[in-house]
C-alpha positions as CSV (number, residue, x, y, z in Angstrom):
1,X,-156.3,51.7,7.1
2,X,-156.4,48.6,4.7
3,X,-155.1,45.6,5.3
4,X,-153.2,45.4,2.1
5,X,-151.7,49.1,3.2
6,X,-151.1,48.0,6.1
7,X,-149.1,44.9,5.1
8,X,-147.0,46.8,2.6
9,X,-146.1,49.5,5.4
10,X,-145.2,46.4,7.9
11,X,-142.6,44.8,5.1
12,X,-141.4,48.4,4.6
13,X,-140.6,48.8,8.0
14,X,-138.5,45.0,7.8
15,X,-136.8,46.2,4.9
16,X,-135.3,49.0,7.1
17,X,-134.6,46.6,9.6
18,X,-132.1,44.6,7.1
19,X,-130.3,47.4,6.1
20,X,-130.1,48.6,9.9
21,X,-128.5,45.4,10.2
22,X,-125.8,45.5,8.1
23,X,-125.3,49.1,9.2
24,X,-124.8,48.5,12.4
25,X,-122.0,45.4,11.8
26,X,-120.0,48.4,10.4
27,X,-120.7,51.1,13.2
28,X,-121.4,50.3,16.8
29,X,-124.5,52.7,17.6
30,X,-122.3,54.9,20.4
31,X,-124.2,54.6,23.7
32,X,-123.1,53.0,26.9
33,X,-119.6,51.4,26.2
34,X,-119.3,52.0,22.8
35,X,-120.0,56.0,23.3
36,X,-118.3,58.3,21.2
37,X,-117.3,62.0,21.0
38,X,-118.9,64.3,18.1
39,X,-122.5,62.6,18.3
40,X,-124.3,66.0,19.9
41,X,-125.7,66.9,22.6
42,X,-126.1,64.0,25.2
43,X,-129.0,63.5,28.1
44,X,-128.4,61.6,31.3
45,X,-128.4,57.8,30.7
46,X,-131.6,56.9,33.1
47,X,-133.6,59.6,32.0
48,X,-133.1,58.5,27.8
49,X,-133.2,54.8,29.0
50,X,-137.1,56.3,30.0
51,X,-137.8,58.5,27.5
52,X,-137.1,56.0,24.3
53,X,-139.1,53.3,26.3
54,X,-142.0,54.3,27.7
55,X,-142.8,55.6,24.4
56,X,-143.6,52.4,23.1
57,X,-146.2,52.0,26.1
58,X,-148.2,55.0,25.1
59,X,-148.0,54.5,21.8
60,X,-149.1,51.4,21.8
61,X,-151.9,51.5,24.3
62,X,-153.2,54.3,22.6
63,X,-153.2,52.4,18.9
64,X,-154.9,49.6,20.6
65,X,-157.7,51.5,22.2
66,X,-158.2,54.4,20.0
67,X,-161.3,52.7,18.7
68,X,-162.7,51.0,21.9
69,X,-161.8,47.4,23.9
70,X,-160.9,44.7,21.8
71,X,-163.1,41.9,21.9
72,X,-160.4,39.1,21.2
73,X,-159.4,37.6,24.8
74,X,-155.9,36.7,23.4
75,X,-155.5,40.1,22.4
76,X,-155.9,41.1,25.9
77,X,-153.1,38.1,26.7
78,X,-150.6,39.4,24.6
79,X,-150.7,43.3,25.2
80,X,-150.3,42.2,29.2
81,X,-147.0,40.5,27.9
82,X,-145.7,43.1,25.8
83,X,-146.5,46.2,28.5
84,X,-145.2,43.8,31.6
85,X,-141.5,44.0,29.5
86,X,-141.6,47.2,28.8
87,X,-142.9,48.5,32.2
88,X,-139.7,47.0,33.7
89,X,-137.8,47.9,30.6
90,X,-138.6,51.4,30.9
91,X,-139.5,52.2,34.7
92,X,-137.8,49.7,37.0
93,X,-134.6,48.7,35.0
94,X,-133.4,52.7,34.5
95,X,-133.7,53.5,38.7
96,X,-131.8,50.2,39.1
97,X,-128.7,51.3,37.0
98,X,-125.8,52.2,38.4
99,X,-123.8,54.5,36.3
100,X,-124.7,57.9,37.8
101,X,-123.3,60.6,35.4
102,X,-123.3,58.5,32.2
103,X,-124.7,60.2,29.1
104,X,-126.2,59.2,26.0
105,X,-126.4,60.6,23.0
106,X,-129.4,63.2,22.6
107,X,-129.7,61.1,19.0
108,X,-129.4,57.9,19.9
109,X,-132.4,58.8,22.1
110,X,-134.4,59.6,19.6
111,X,-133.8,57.3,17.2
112,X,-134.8,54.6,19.6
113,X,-137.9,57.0,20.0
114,X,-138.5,56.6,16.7
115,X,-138.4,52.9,16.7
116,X,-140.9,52.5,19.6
117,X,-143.3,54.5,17.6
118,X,-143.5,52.4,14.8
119,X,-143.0,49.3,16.3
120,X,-146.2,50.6,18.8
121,X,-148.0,51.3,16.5
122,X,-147.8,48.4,13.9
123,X,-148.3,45.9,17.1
124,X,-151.4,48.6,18.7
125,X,-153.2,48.5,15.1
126,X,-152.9,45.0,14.4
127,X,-154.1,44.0,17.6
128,X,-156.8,46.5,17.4
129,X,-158.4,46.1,13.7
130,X,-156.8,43.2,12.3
131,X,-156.1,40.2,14.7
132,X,-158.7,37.1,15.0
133,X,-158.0,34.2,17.3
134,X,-160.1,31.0,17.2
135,X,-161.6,29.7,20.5
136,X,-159.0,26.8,20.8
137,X,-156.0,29.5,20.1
138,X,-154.7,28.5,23.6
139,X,-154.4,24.9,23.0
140,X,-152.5,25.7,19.6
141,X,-148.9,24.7,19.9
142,X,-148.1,28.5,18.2
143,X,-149.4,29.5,21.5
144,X,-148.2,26.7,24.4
145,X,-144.4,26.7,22.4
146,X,-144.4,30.5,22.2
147,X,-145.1,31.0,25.9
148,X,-142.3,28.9,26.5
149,X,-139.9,30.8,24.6
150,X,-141.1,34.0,25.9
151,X,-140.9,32.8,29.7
152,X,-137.8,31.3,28.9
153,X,-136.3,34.2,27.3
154,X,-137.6,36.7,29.5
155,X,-136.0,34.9,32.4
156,X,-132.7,34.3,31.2
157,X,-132.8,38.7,30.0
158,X,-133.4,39.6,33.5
159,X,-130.8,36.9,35.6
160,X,-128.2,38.6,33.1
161,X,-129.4,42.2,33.7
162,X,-129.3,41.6,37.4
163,X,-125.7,39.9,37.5
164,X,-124.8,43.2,35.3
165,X,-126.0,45.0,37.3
166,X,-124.6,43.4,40.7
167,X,-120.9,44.4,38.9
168,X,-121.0,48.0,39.7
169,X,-121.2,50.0,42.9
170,X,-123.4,52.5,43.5
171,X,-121.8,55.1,42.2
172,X,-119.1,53.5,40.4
173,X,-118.7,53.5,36.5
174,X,-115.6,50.8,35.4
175,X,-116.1,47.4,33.7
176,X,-115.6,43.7,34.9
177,X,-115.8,40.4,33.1
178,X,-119.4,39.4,34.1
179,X,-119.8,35.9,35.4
180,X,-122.7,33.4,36.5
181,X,-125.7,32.3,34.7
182,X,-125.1,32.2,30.8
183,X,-122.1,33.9,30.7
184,X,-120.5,31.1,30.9
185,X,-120.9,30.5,27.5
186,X,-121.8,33.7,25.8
187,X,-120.9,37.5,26.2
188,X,-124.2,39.0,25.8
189,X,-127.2,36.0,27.4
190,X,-129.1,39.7,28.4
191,X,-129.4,40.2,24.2
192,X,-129.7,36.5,23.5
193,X,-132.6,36.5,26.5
194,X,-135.0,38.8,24.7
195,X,-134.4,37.8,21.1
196,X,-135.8,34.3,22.7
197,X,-138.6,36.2,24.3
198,X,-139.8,38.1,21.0
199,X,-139.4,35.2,19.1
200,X,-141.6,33.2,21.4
201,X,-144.0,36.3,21.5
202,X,-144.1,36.3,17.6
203,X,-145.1,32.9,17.8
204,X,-147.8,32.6,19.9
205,X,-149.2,36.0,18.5
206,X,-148.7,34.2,14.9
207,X,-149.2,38.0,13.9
208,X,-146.7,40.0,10.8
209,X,-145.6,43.0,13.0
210,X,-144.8,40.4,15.6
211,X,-142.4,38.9,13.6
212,X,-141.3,42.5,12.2
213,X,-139.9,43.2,15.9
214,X,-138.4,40.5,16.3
215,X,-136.1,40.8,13.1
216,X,-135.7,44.4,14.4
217,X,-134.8,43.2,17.9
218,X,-132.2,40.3,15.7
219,X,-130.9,43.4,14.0
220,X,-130.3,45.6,16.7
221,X,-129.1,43.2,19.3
222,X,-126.9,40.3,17.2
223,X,-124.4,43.6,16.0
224,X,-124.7,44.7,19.7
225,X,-123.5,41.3,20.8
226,X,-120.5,41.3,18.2
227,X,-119.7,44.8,19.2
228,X,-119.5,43.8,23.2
229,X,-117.9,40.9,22.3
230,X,-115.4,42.4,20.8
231,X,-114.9,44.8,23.5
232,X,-114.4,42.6,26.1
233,X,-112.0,40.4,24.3
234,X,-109.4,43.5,23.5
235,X,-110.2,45.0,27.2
236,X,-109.1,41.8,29.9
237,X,-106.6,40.1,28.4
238,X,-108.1,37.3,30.7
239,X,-111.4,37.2,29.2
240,X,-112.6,33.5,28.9
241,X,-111.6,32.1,25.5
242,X,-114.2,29.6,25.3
243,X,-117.3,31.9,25.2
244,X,-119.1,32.8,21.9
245,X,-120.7,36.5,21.5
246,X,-124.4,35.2,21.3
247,X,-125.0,31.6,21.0
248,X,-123.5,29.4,23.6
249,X,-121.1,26.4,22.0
């Protein structure tokens, strides 16, 4: 493929993201506590939570080698990055959840499907035919700032995921106001954590599809957060006043 193609297909695809945006401020996609009757047939919640995100891993390993090894050591840096999230995101985090007989939509499913596939695939090609790093790359402040961030993000993701996850019994499927860590100031640090990550991942990468998921991770997640927000605010009349839905203060 061309890179001028290639480009125009990649600005496409954040086009879609916008409108997905703006979409989703008006309808809360109806999967965990926002699901919703008359959405089809549903799937057991681990099982889609691995379905929609391993996909990204095969797609994207198989983009990036399809044609042989890339040569570019970063490269090699950055796809270690982005398959060590979504190992966890797609193996590890699914056994740890408690919520044993909670669906998801069969749709939902596969319209995250459809997002690792592109996603995969834009990041896998790019990586594969397109992306050059010069020798100094890991002295560049893109680099040493965007490892930050995505440390820093990826950290602050998985000590919210774990005090979520710490709310619920084995076995047991109600809600409780989630406290500790950044919940002190904001509903949703788990959303707030990755967009950090991607945005420190499209920084060091410094690469057009990088930046593509992270708008599509903004757009996704920021509605999420409102949505949750939201939620918790008309279900415990004692929710904490002072937090925001995604940014703290």
């Amino acid at each position: 493929m061309h890179y001028t193609l290639y480009t125009q297909i990649t600005w496409a695809w954040i086009a879609v993201a916008v409108v997905t945006f703006f979409y989703l401020l008006r309808q809360n996609a109806p999967y965990g506590r926002h699901v919703q009757p008359g959405w089809g047939p549903t799937v057991d919640n681990r099982l889609g939570w691995f379905v929609m995100e391993f996909t990204v891993i095969v797609v994207f390993l198989t983009t990036l080698l399809w044609s042989g090894l890339p040569a570019s050591k970063p490269v090699w840096v950055f796809s270690a990055l982005f398959l060590f999230h979504y190992v966890n995101r797609s193996i590890i985090f699914p056994l740890r959840l408690r919520t044993r007989g909670k669906r998801m939509p069969v749709v939902i499913m596969f319209s995250a499907v459809g997002f690792n596939l592109m996603n995969g695939f834009l990041l896998g090609y790019y990586f594969a035919h397109f992306a050059g790093y010069p020798p100094g790359w890991w002295f560049d402040i893109r680099f040493l700032l965007g490892m930050v961030l995505f440390w820093a993000g990826l950290g602050i993701n998985w000590q919210s995921d774990n005090i979520l996850l710490g709310l619920r019994a084995p076995g047991a499927t109600g809600y409780a106001i989630p406290r500790g860590g950044l919940f002190g100031r904001v509903s949703c640090p788990n959303h707030l954590g990755e967009m950090i990550e991607w945005a420190g991942f499209a920084l060091m990468t410094w690469a057009l599809p990088a930046w593509a998921f992270l708008i599509w991770t903004v757009a996704n997640l920021a509605p999420r957060a409102l949505a949750h927000h939201r939620w918790y605010q008309e279900k415990f009349a004692d929710y904490p006043p002072e937090r925001k839905a995604l940014w703290p203060f």
